[in-house]
C-alpha atoms as an extended CHARMM CRD file, in Angstrom:
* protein
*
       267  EXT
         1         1  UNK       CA             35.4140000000      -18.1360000000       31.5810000000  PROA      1               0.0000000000
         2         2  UNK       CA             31.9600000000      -19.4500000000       30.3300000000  PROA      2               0.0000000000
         3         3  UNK       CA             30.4700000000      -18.4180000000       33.4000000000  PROA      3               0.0000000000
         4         4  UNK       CA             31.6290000000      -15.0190000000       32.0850000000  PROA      4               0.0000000000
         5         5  UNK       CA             30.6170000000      -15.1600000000       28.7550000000  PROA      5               0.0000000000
         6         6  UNK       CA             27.3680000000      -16.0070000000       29.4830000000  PROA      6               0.0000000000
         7         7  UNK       CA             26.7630000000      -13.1450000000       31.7800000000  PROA      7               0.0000000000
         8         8  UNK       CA             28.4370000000      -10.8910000000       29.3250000000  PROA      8               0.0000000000
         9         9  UNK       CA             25.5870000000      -12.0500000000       26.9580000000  PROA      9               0.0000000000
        10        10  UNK       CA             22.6230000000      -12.2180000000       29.2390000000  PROA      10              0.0000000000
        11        11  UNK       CA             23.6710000000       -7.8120000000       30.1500000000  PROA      11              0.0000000000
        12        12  UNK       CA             23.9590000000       -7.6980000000       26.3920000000  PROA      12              0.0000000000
        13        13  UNK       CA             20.2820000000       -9.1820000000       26.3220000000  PROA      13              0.0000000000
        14        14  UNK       CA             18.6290000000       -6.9830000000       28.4890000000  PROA      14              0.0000000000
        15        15  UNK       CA             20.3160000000       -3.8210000000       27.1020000000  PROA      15              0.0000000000
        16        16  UNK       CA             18.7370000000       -4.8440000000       23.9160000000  PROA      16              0.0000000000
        17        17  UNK       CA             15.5860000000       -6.0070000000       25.1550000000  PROA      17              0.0000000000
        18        18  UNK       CA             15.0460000000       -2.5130000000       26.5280000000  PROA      18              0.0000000000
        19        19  UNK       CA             16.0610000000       -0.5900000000       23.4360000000  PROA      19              0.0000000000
        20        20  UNK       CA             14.1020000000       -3.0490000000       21.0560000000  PROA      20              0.0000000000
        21        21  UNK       CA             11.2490000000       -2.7250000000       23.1230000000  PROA      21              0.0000000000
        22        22  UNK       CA             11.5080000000        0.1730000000       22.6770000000  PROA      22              0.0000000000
        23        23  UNK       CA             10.9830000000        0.2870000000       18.4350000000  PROA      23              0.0000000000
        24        24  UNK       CA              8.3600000000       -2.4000000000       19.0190000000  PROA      24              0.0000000000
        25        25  UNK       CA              5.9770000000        0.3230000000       20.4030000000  PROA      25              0.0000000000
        26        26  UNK       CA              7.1050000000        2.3370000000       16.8260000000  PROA      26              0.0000000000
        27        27  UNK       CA              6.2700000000       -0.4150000000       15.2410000000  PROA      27              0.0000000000
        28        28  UNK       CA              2.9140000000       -0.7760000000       16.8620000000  PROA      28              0.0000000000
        29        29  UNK       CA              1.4560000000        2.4650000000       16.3660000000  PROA      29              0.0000000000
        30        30  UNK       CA              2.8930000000        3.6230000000       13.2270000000  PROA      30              0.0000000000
        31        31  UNK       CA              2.7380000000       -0.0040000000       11.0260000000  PROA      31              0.0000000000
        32        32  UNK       CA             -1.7910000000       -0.6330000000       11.5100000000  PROA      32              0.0000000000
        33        33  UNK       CA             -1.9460000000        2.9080000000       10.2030000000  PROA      33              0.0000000000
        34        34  UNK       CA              0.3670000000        2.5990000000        6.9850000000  PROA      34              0.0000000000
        35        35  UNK       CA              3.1290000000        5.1240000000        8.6260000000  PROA      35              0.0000000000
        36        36  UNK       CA              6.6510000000        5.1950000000        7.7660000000  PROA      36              0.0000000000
        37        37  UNK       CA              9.0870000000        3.6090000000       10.6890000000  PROA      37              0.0000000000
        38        38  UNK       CA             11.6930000000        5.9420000000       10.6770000000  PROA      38              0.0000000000
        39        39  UNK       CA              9.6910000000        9.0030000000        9.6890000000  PROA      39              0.0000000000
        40        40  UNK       CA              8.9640000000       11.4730000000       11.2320000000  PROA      40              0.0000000000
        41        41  UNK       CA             10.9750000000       10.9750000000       14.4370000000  PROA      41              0.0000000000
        42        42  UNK       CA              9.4050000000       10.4890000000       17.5530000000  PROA      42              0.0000000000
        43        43  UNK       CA              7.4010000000       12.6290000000       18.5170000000  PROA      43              0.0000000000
        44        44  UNK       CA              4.2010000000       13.3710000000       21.2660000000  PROA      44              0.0000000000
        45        45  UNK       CA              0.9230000000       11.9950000000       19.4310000000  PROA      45              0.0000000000
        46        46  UNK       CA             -1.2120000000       14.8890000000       21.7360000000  PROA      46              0.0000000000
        47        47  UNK       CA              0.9060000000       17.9310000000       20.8300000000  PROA      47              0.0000000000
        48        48  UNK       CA              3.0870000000       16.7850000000       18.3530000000  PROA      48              0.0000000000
        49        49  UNK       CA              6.5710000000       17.8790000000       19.6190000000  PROA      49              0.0000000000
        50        50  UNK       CA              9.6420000000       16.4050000000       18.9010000000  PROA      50              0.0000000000
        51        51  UNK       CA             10.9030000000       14.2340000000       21.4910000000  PROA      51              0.0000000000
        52        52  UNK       CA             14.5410000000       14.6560000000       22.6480000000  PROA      52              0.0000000000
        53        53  UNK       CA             16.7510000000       11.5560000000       23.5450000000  PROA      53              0.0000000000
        54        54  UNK       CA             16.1250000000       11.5120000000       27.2350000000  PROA      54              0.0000000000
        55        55  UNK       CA             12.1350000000       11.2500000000       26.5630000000  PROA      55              0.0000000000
        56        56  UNK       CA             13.2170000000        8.2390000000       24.6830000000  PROA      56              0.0000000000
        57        57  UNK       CA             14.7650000000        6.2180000000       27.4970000000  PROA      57              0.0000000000
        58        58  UNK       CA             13.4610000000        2.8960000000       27.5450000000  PROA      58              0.0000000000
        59        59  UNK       CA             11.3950000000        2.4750000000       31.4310000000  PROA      59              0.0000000000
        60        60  UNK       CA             13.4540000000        5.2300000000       33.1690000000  PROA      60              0.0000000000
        61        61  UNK       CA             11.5390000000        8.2030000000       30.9710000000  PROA      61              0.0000000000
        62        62  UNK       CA              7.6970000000        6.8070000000       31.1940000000  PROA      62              0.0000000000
        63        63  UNK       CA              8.8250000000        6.9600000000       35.0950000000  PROA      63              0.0000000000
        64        64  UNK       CA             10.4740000000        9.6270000000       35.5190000000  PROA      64              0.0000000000
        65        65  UNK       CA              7.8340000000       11.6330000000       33.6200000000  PROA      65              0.0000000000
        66        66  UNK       CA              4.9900000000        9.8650000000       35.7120000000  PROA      66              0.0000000000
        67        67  UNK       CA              3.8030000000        8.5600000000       32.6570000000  PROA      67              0.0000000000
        68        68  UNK       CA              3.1800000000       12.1240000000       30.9520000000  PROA      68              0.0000000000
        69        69  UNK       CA              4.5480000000       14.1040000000       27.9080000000  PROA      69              0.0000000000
        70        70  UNK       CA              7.4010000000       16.7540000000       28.7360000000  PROA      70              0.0000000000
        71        71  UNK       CA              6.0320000000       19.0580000000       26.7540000000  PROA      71              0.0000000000
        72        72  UNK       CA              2.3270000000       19.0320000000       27.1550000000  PROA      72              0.0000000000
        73        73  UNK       CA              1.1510000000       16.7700000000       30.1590000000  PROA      73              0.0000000000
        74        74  UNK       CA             -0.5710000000       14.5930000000       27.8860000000  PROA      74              0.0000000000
        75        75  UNK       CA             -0.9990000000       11.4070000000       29.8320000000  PROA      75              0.0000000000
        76        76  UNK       CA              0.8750000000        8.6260000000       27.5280000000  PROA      76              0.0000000000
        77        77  UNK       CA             -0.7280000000        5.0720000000       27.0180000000  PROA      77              0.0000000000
        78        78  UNK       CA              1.1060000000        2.3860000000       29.7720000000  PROA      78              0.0000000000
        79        79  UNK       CA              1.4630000000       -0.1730000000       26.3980000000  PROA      79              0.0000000000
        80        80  UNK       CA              4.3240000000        1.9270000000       26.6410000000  PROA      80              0.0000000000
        81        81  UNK       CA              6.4270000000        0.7860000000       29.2060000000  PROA      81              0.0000000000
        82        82  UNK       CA              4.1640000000       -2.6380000000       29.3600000000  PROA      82              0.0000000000
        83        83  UNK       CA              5.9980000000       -3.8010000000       25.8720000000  PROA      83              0.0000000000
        84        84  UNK       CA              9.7100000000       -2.2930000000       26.9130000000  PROA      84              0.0000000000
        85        85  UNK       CA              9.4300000000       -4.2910000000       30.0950000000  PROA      85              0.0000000000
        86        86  UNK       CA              7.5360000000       -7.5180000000       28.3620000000  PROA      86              0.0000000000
        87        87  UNK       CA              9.9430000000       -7.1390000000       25.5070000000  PROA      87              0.0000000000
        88        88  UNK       CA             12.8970000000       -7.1680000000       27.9580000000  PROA      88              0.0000000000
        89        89  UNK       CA             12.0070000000       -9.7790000000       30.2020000000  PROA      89              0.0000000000
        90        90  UNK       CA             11.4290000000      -12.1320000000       26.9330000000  PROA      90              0.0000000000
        91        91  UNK       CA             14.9560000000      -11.5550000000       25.7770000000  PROA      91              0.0000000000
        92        92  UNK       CA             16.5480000000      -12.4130000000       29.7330000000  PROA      92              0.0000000000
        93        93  UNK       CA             14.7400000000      -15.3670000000       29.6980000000  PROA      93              0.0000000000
        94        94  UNK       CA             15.7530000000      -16.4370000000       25.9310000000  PROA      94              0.0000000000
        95        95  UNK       CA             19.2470000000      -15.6270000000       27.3040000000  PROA      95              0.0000000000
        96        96  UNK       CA             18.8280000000      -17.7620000000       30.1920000000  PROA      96              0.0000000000
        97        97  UNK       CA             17.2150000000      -21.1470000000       28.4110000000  PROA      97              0.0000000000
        98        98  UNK       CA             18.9580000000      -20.4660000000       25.0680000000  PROA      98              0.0000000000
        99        99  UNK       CA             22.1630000000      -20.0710000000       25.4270000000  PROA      99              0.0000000000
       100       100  UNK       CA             23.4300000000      -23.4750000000       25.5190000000  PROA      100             0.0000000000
       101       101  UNK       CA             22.6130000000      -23.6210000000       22.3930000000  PROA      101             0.0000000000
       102       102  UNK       CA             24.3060000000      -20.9510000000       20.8860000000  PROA      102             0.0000000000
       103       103  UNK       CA             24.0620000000      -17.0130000000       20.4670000000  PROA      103             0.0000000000
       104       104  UNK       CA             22.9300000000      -16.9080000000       16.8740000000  PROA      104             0.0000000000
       105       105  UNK       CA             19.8200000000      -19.6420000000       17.7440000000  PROA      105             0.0000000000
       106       106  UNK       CA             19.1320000000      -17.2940000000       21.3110000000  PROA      106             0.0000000000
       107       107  UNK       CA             19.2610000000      -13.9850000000       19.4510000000  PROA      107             0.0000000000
       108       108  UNK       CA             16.5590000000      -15.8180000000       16.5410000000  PROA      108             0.0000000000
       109       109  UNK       CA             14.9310000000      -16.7230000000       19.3100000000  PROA      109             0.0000000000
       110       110  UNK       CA             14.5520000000      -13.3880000000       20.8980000000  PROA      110             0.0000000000
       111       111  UNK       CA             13.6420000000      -11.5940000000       17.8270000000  PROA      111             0.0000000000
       112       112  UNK       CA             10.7400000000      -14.4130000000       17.1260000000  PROA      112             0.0000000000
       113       113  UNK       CA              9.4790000000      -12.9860000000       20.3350000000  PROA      113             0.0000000000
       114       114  UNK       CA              9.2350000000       -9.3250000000       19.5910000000  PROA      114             0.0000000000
       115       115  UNK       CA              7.7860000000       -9.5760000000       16.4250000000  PROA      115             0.0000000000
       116       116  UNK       CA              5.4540000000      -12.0370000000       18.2190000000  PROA      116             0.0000000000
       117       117  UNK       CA              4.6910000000       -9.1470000000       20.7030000000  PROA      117             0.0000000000
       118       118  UNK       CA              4.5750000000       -6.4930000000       18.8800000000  PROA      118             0.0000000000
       119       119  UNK       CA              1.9610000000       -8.9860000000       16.4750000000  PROA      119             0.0000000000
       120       120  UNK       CA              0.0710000000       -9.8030000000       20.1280000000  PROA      120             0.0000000000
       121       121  UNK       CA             -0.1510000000       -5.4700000000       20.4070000000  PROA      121             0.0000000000
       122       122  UNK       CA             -1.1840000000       -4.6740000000       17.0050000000  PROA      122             0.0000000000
       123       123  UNK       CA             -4.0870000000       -7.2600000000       16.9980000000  PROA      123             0.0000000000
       124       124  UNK       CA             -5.3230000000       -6.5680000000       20.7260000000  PROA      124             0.0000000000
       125       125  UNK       CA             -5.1160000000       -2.8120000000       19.4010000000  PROA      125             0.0000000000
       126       126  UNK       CA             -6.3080000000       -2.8030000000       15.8030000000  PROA      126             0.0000000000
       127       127  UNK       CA             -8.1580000000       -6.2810000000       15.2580000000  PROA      127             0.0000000000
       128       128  UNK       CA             -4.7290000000       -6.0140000000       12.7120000000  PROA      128             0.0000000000
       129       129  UNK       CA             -1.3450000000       -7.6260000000       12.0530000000  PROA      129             0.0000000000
       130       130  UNK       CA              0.1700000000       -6.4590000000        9.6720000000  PROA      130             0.0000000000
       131       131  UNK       CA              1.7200000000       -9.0760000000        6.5920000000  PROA      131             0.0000000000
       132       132  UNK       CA              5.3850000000       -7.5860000000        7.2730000000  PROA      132             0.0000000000
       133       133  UNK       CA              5.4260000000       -8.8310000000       10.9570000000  PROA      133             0.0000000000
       134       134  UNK       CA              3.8840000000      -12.6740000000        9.4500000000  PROA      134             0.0000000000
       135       135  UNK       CA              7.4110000000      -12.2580000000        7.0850000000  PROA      135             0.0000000000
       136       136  UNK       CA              9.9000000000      -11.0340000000       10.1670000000  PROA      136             0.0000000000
       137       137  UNK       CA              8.4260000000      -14.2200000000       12.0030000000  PROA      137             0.0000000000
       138       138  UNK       CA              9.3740000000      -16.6480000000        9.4250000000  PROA      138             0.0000000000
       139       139  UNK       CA             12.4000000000      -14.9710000000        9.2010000000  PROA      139             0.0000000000
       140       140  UNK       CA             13.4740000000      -15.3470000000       12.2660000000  PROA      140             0.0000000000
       141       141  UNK       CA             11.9800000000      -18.8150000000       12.1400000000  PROA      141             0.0000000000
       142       142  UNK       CA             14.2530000000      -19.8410000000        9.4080000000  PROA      142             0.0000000000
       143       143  UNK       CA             17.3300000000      -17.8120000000       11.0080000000  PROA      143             0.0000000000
       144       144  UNK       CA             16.3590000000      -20.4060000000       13.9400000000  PROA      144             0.0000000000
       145       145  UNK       CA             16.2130000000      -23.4920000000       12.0010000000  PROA      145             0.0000000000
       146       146  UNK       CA             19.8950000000      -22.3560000000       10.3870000000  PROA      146             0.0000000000
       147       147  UNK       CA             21.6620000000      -21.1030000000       13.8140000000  PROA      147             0.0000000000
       148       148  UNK       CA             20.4040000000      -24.6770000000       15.8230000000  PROA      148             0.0000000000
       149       149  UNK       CA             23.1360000000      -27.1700000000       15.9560000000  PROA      149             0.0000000000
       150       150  UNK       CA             20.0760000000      -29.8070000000       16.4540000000  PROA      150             0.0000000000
       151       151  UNK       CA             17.4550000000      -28.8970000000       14.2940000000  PROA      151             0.0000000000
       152       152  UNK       CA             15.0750000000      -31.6650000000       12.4770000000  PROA      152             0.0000000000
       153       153  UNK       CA             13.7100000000      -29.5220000000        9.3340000000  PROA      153             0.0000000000
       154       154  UNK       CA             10.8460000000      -32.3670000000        8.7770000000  PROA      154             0.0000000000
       155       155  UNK       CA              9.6400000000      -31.2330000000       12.2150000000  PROA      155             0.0000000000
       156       156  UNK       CA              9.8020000000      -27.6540000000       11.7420000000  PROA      156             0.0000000000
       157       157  UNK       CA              8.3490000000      -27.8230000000        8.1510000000  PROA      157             0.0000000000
       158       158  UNK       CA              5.3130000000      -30.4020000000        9.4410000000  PROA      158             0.0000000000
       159       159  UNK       CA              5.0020000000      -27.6290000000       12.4360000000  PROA      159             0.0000000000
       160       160  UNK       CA              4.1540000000      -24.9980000000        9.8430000000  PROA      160             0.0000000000
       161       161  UNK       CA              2.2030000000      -26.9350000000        8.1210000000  PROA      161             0.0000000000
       162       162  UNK       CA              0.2370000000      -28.1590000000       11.1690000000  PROA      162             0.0000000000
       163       163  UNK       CA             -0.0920000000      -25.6430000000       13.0270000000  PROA      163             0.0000000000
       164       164  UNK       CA             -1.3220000000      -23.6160000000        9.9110000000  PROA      164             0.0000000000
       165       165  UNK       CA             -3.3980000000      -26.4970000000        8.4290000000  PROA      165             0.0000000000
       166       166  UNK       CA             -5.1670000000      -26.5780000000       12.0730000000  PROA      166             0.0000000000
       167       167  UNK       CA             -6.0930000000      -22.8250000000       11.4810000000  PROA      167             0.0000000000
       168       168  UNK       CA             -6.7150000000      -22.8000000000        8.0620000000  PROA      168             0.0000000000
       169       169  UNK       CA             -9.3630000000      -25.4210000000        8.6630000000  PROA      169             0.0000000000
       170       170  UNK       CA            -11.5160000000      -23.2150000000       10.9210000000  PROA      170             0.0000000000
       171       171  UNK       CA            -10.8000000000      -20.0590000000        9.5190000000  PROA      171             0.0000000000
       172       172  UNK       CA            -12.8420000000      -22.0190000000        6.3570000000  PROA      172             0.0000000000
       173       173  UNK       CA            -15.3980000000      -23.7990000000        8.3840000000  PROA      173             0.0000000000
       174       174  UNK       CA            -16.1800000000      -20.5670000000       10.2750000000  PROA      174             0.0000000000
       175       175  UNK       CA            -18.0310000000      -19.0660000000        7.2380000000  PROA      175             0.0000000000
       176       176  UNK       CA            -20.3380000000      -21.8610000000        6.8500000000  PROA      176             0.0000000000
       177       177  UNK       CA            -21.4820000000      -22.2840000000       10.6720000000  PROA      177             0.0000000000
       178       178  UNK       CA            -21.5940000000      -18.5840000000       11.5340000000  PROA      178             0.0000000000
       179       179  UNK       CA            -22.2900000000      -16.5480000000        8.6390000000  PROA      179             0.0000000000
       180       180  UNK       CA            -18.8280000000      -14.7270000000        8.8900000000  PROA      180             0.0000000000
       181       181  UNK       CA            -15.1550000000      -14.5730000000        9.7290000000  PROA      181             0.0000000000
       182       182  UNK       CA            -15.0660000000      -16.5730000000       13.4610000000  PROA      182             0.0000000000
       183       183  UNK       CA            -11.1690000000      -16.4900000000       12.8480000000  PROA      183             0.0000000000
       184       184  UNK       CA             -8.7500000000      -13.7410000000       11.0750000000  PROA      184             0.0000000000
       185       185  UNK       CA             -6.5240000000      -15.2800000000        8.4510000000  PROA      185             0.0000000000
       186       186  UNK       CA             -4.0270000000      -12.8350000000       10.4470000000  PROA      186             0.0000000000
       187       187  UNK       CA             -4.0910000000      -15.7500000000       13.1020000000  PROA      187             0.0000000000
       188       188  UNK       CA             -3.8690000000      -18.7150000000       10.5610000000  PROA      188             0.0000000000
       189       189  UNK       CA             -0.9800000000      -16.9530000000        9.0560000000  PROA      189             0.0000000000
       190       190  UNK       CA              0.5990000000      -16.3380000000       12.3170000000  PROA      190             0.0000000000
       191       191  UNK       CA              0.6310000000      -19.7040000000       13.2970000000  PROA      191             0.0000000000
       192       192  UNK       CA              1.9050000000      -21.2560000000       10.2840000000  PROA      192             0.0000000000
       193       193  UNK       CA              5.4150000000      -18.9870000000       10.9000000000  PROA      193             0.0000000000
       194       194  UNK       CA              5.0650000000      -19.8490000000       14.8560000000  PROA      194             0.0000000000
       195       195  UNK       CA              4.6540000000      -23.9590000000       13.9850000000  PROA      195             0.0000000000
       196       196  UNK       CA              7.8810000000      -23.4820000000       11.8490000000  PROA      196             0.0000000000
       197       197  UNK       CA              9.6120000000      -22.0010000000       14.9520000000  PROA      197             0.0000000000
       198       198  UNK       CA              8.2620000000      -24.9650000000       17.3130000000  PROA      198             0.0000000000
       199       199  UNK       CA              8.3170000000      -27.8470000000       15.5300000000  PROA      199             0.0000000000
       200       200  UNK       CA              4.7340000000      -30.2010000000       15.1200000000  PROA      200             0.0000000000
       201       201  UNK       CA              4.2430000000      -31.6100000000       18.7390000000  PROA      201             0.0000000000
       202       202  UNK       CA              5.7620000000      -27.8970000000       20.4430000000  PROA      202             0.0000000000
       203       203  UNK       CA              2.8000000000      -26.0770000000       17.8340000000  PROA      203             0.0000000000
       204       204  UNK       CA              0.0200000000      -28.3810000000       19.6680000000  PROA      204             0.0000000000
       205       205  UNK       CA              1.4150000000      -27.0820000000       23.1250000000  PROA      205             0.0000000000
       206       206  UNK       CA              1.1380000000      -23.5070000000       21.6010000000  PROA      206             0.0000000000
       207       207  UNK       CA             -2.2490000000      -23.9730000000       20.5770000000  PROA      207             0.0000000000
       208       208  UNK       CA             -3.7290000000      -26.0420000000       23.6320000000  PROA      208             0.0000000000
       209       209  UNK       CA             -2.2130000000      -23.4850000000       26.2220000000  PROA      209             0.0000000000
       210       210  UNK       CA             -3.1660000000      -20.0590000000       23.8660000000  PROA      210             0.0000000000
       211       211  UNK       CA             -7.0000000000      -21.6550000000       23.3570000000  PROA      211             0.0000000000
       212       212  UNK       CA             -6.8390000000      -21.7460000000       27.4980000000  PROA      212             0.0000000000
       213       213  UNK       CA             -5.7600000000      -18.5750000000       28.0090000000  PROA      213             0.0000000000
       214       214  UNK       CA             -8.3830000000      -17.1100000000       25.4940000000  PROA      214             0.0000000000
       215       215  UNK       CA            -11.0530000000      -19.2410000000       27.1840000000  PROA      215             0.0000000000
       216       216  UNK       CA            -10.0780000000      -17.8440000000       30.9180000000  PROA      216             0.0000000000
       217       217  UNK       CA             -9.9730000000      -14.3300000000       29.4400000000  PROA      217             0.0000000000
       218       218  UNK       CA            -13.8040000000      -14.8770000000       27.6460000000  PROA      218             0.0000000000
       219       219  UNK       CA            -14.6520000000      -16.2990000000       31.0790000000  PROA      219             0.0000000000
       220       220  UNK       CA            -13.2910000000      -13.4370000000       33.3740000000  PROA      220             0.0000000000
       221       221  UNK       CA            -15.0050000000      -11.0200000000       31.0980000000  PROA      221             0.0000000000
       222       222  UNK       CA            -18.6740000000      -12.8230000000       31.0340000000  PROA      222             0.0000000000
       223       223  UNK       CA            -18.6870000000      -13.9930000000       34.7730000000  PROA      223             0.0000000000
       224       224  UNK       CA            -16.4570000000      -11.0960000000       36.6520000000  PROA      224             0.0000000000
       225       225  UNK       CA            -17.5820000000       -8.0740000000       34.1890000000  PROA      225             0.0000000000
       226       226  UNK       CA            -21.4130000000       -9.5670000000       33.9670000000  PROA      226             0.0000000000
       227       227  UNK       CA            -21.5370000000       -9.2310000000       30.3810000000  PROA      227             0.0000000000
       228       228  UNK       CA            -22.1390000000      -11.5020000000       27.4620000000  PROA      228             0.0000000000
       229       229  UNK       CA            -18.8920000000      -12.3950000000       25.4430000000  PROA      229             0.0000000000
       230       230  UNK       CA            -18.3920000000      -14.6960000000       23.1140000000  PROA      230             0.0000000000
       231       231  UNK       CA            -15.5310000000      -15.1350000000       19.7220000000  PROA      231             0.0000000000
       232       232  UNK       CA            -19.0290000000      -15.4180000000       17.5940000000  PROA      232             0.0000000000
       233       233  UNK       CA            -20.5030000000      -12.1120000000       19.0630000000  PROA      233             0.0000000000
       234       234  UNK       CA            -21.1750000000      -10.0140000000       15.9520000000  PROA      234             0.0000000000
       235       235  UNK       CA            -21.1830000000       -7.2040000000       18.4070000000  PROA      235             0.0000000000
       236       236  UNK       CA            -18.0060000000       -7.2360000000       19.5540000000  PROA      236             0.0000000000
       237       237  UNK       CA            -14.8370000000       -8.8420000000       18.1280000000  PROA      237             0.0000000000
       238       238  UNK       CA            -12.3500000000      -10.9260000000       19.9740000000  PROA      238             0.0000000000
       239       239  UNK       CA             -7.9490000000      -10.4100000000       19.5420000000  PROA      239             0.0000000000
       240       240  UNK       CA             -7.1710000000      -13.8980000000       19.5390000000  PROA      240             0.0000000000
       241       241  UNK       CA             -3.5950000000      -13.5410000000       18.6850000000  PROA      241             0.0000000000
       242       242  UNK       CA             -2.3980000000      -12.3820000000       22.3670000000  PROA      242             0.0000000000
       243       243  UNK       CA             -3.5990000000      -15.4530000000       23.6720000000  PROA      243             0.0000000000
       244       244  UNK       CA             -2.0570000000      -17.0350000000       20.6490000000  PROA      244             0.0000000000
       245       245  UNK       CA              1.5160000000      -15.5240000000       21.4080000000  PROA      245             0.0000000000
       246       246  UNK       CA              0.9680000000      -16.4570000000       25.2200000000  PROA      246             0.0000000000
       247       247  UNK       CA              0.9760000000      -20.0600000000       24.0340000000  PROA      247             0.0000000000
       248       248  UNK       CA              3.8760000000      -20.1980000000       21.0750000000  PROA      248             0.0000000000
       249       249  UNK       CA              6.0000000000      -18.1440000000       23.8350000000  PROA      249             0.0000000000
       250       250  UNK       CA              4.9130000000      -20.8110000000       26.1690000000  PROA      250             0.0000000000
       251       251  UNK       CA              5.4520000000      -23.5960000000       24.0940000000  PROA      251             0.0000000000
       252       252  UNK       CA              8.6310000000      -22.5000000000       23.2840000000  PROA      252             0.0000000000
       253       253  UNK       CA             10.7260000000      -21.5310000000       26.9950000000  PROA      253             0.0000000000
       254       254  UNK       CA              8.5980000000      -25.2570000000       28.3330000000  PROA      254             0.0000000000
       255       255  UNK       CA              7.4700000000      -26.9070000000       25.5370000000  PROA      255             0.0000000000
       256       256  UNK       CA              9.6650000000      -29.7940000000       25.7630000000  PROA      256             0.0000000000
       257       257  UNK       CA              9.2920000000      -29.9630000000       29.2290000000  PROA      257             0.0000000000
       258       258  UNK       CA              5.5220000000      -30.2250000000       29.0530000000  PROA      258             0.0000000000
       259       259  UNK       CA              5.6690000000      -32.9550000000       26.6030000000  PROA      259             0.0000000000
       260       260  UNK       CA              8.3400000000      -35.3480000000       28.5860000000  PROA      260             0.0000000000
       261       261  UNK       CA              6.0780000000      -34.6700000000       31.4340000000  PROA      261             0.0000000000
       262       262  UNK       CA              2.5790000000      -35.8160000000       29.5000000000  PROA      262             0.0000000000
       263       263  UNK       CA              4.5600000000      -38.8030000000       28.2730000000  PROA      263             0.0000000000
       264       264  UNK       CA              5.5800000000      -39.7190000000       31.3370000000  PROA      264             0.0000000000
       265       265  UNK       CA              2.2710000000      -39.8060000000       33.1900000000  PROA      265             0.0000000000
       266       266  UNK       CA             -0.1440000000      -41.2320000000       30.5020000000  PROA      266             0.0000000000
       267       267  UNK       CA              2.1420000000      -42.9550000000       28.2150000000  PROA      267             0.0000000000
């Protein structure tokens, strides 16, 4: 009967995986340009029209439509059905490693990691996140820390303020060395909600593994694209907060794991 009730749950999951993913790409055009989230309804940003319920189809409609408005043929952005799938695959796999744990801590979990995307969108879009996707995040970092049987608040409240603290320090220091903001206080702030989700040591994971990913993506785009890239390049700006959300979601599916495996070999 557990057997059942856990696939019961993970269907559940992926239903609303789909269908949140859905809102998160609301979320991410409308919030970075002050718009109101349930008004107007959805509608084609090219011509304007209203779009019916079957346009609104999480996956199935971007396909079916070859990736093109109904109404006009306007071709419509991939981020699309990128986020519905990313946002649906993130809430399968909380399904899968959560669950043990109960379905209030996996469903905390899950909604940590859409705000976390849609945060990862808005700033790889807009340089931008928005301060009422930093409060959903500790929200759902807090609805975490109540729903887990096992939690240790010391190490979720030294997480935040680690994690935080380790931002805050070169957001500060960044003024000083290179004459302007190396780091947004969007990321610091980010971070401080994402170390009270992980927990101290699980916030140094995040951070090691999201500074990696950052550094391969600087790398690809200065040694495959031949051109000069770097955070400090006043003629360009870098999104740091998708690598940032690479690691936290990282840190928080293998965290643990990564950490019993470090202390095993070097300790």
């Amino acid at each position: 009967m557990e057997r059942f009730y856990f696939w019961v749950t993970f269907v559940l999951f992926a239903v609303l995986g789909l269908m949140i993913g859905s809102f998160l790409n609301v979320v991410v055009y409308r919030l970075p340009r002050g718009m109101n989230l349930a008004k107007p309804a959805s509608h084609c940003t090219s011509c304007g029209h209203k779009l019916a319920w079957y346009d609104n189809i999480p996956v199935f409609s971007y396909l079916f439509l070859r990736g093109k408005c109904r109404y006009c043929g306007a071709a419509v952005s991939p981020r699309y059905i990128l986020v519905e799938t990313a946002n649906c695959a993130l809430w399968c796999a909380a399904a899968l490693v959560f669950y043990p744990r109960g379905v209030a801590y996996t469903a905390s979990c899950a909604l940590a990691l859409s705000v976390l995307l849609s945060a990862a969108c808005c700033d790889g879009e807009n340089m931008f996140i928005p301060d009422s996707l930093q409060v959903a995040l500790a929200l759902c970092a807090l609805a975490a820390l109540f729903a887990d049987p096992v939690t240790d608040w010391r190490d979720k409240l030294i997480g935040a303020a680690v994690s935080g603290g380790f931002f805050l320090f070169f957001y500060l220091i960044s003024f000083p060395m290179f004459g302007r903001e190396g780091l947004g206080f969007g990321d610091v702030k980010l971070m401080a909600g994402a170390g009270l989700l992980l927990g101290w040591k699980n916030s140094f994971v995040a951070i090691g593994f999201g500074v990696l990913c950052a550094l391969v993506a600087i790398g690809a785009k200065k040694f495959v694209f031949r051109r000069a890239c770097s955070l400090y390049d006043g003629a360009e700006e870098f999104a740091f907060a998708p690598y940032l959300v690479a690691g936290v979601a990282f840190a928080l599916f293998a965290g643990d794991a990564v950490l019993n495996l470090y202390l095993s070999l070097f300790l």
